[in-house]
C-alpha positions, -999 to +999 in steps of 0.1 A: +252-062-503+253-083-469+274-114-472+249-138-449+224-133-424+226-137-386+192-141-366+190-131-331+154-144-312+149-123-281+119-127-255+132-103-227+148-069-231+159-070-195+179-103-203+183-100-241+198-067-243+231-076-243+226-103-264+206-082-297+238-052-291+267-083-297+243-095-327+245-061-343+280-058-333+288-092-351+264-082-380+285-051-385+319-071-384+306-096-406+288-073-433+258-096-429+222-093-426+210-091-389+169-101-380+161-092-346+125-115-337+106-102-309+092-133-296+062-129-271+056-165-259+018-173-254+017-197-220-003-228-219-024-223-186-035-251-164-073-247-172-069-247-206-054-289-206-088-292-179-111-278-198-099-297-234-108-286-268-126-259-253-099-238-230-076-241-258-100-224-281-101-195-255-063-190-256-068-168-219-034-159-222-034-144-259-038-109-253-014-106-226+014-123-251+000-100-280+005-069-254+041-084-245+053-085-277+040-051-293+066-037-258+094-060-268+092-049-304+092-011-294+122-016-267+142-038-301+133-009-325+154+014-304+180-012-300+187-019-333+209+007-355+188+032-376+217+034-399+222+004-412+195-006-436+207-047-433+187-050-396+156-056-394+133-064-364+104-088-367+076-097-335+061-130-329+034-149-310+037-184-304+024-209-281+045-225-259+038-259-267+050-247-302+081-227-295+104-255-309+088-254-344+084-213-345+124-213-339+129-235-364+110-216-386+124-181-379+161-200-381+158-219-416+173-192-442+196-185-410+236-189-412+238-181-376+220-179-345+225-150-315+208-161-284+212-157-248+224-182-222+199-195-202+200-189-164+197-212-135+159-207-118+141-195-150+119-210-172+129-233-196+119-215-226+158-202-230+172-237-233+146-250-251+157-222-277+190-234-277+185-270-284+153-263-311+183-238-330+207-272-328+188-296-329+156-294-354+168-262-368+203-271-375+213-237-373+248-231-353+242-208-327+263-183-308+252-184-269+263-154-247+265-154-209+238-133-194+266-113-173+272-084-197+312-082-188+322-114-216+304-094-243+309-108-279+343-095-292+334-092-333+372-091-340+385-112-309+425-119-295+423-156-288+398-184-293+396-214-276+384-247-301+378-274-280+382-308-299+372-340-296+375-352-330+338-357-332+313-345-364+296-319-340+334-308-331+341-304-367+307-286-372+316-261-347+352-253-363+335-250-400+305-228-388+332-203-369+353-201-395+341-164-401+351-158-364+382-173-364+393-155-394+388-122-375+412-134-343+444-129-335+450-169-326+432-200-323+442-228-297+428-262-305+423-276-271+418-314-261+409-331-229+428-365-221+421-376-255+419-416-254+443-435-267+421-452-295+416-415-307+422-413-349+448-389-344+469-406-309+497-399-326+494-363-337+464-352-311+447-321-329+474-321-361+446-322-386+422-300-372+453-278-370+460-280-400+428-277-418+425-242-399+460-233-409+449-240-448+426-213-441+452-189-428+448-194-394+476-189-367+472-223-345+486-237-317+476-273-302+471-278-262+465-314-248+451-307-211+451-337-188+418-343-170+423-329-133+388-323-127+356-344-127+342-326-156+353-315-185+334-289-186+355-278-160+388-281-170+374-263-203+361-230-180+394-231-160+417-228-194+397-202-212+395-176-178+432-186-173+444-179-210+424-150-215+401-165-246+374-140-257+353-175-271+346-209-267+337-228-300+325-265-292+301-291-310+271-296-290+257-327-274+283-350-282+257-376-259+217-376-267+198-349-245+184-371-227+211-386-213+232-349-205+197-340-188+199-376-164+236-377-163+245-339-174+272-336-198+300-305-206+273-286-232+246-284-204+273-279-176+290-246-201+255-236-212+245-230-169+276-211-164+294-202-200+329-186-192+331-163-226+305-167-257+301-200-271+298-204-307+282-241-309+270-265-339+264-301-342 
């Protein structure tokens, strides 16, 4: 009987191979249910907003998404393990204008999401999966790099928990539970916390201790602010102590405001380090 399920969207073998193998590897550490959706994304074109009611109703693009999709879901059939009877693999076509209500819709009976980092130059589909899963789907989400070297360790040495004391912080820590359970150590990790903060004088001791009450071995790192961005302070520590994931609440500041001013989720999310296991 799987305990949970995991849901991994993939629109691109070439980019989301990687990603559906760590699912299936995480599935398989976890015991849990694993859907694989095929998404083949039906483009808006140009003509169609000219034309009006009209172009729309043609859908030129239809056929081509339908013919994308029937590929993706043969590559994912061979991708996915014929022996486990818990993974199953699902296609869709959606419109692009509609790709942030699909997601949410493939993601509501989720406990997890698996999806691929988006990469600088490409469409903003990637990202927009992402923040739908977050956002309007509420569904954590685990986001891997697209370099297949920092694949997803299921049972992993060291994780990095980088804390702010803020709800999507605390979202993150309760939604990896299941990974931090599996790992050899978790370091709580905070950035020139402010010296308002709730817990100035005990930085990190009760999100310390709430892991340890769930058996976790923790240690507590304060890290002074030596660079610009936190985001890169963050990347520096985890390459230099070896973490095999980065678990972080997402969009601590509104969207907007990390897409004007950029902000450390969309700064990790362009260039994550390790996987990111991310909730808000």
């Amino acid at each position: 009987m799987p305990r949970g399920t995991l849901a991994v969207i993939a629109t691109d073998t070439s980019s989301d191979r990687e990603t559906v193998a760590a699912a299936v590897r995480i599935a398989e550490a976890e015991d849990a249910h694993l859907d694989i959706h095929g998404l083949g994304i039906e483009m808006v074109l140009p003509e169609a907003y000219v034309s009006g009611a009209a172009g729309v109703l043609a859908r030129p693009d239809l056929a081509a998404a339908e013919k994308r999709v029937e590929d993706l879901e043969a590559e994912l059939q061979m991708l996915a393990p014929t022996t486990r009877a818990e993974v199953q693999v699902h296609r869709h076509v959606v419109l692009q204008d509609a790709l942030a209500s699909k997601v949410v819709e493939l993601l509501r009976f989720a406990d997890r999401a698996v999806l691929t980092a988006p990469s600088p130059g490409e469409p903003l589909d990637q990202l927009q999966l992402v923040e739908s899963a977050l956002f309007a789907g509420r569904c954590p989400a685990v986001v891997l790099p697209t370099d297949p070297l920092p694949a997803a360790a299921p049972r992993p040495e060291r994780v990095v928990l980088a804390w702010d004391d803020s709800d999507p912080a605390l979202a993150a820590a309760r939604a990896a539970l299941p990974l931090m359970r599996r790992a050899g150590g978790v370091e709580v990790v905070l950035v020139d916390p402010p010296a308002q903060a709730r817990d100035r004088s005990d930085p990190g001791g009760a999100i310390a201790q709430f892991l340890a009450r769930h058996g976790l071995r923790v240690e507590v790192t304060v890290l002074a602010r030596t660079r610009r961005r936190i985001s890169d302070v963050l990347r520096r520590h985890v390459l230099e102590t070896g973490a095999d994931a980065l678990v972080m609440g997402a969009w601590g500041h509104s969207r907007l405001r990390e897409a004007v001013f950029g902000g450390t989720t969309r700064d990790l999310l362009a260039d994550p380090p390790v996987p990111l296991w991310l909730a808000r």
